[in-house]
C-alpha positions as CSV (number, residue, x, y, z in Angstrom):
1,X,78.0,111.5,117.9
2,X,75.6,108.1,117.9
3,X,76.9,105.3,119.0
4,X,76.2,103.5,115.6
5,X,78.4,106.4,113.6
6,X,81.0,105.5,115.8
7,X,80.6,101.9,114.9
8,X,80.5,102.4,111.2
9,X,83.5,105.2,111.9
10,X,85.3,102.3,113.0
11,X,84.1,100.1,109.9
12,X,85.1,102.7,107.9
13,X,88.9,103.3,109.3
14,X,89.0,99.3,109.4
15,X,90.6,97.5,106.5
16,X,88.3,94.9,106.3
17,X,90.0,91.7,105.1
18,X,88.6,87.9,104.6
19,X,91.9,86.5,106.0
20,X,92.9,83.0,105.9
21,X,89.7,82.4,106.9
22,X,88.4,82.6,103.2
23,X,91.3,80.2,102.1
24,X,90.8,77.9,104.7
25,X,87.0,77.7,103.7
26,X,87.1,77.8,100.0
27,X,85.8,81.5,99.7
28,X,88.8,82.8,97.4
29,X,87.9,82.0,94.2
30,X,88.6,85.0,91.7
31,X,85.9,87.5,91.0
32,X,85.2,88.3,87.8
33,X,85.7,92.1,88.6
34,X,89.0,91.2,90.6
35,X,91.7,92.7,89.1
36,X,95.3,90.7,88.0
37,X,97.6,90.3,90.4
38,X,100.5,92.9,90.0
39,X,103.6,92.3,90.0
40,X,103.8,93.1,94.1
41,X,101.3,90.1,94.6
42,X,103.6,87.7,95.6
43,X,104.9,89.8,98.5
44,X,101.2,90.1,99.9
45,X,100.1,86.3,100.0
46,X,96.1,87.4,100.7
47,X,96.3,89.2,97.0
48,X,93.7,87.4,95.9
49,X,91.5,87.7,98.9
50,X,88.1,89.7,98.5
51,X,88.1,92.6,99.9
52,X,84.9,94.2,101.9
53,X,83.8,97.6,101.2
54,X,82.5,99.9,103.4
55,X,79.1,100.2,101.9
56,X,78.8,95.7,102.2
57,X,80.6,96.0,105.8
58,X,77.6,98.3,106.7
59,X,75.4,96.1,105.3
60,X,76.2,93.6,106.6
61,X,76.7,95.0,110.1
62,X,72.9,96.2,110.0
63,X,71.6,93.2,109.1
64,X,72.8,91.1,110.7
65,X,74.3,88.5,108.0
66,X,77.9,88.7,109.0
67,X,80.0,87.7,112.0
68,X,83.0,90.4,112.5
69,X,86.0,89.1,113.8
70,X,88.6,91.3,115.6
71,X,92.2,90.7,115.0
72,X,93.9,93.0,117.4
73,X,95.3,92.5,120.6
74,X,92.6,92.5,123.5
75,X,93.7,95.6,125.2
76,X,92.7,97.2,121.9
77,X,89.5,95.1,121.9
78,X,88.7,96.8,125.3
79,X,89.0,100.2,124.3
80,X,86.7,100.1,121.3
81,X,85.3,97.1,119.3
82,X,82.1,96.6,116.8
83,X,79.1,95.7,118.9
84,X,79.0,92.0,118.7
85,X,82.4,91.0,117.1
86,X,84.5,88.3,118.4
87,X,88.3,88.6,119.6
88,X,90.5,86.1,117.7
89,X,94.3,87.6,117.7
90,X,95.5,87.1,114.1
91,X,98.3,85.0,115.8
92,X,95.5,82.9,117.7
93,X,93.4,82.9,114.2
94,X,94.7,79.5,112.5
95,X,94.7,77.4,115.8
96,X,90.8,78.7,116.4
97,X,89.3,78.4,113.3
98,X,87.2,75.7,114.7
99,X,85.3,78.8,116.6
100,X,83.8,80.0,113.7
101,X,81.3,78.6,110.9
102,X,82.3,78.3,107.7
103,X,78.7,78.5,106.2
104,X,78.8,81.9,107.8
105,X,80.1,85.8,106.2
106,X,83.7,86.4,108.3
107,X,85.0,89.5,107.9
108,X,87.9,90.5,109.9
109,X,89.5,93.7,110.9
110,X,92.0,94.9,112.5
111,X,91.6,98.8,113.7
């Protein structure tokens, strides 16, 4: 197996979330295509966060026009990662945001 079908392997297993960091940056307005909250919404507070598909992950990943951001511990990080993503704990993410540029796609994952 390629290298780069592992990588998109991974993408694909990932559940690719814009975190807080699309709160904190003013990229969670409400697609028009988003659907309405259901009634579980309030017990998952990033609801209303886009999510990333595979296909726009990919994308993105080949072209360069994302920065992936991993959220898992850094043992986890060591054994297998996205070529190029940085580490940023989702406990560590809040305190760091000043790491990362808000003009910039951030799309996190965590597996």
């Amino acid at each position: 197996m390629s290298q780069r079908k592992k990588w998109v392997g991974m993408i694909a297993g990932a559940v690719l979330v814009v975190t807080a960091l699309a709160c904190n940056f003013g990229l969670s307005q409400q697609r028009p295509d988003f659907p309405t909250p259901p009634a579980f919404a309030t017990e998952n507070p990033y609801f209303e966060v886009p999510r990333v598909t595979l296909e726009e992950a990919k994308a993105a990943f080949d072209n360069g026009s994302a920065v992936f951001v991993d959220t898992r511990f850094g043992i986890s990080y060591a054994d297998k990662h996205i070529p190029g993503a940085l580490l940023i704990p989702v406990a560590e993410l809040e305190s760091r945001m000043d790491e990362l540029d808000p003009d910039q796609w951030i799309i996190t994952y965590c597996t």
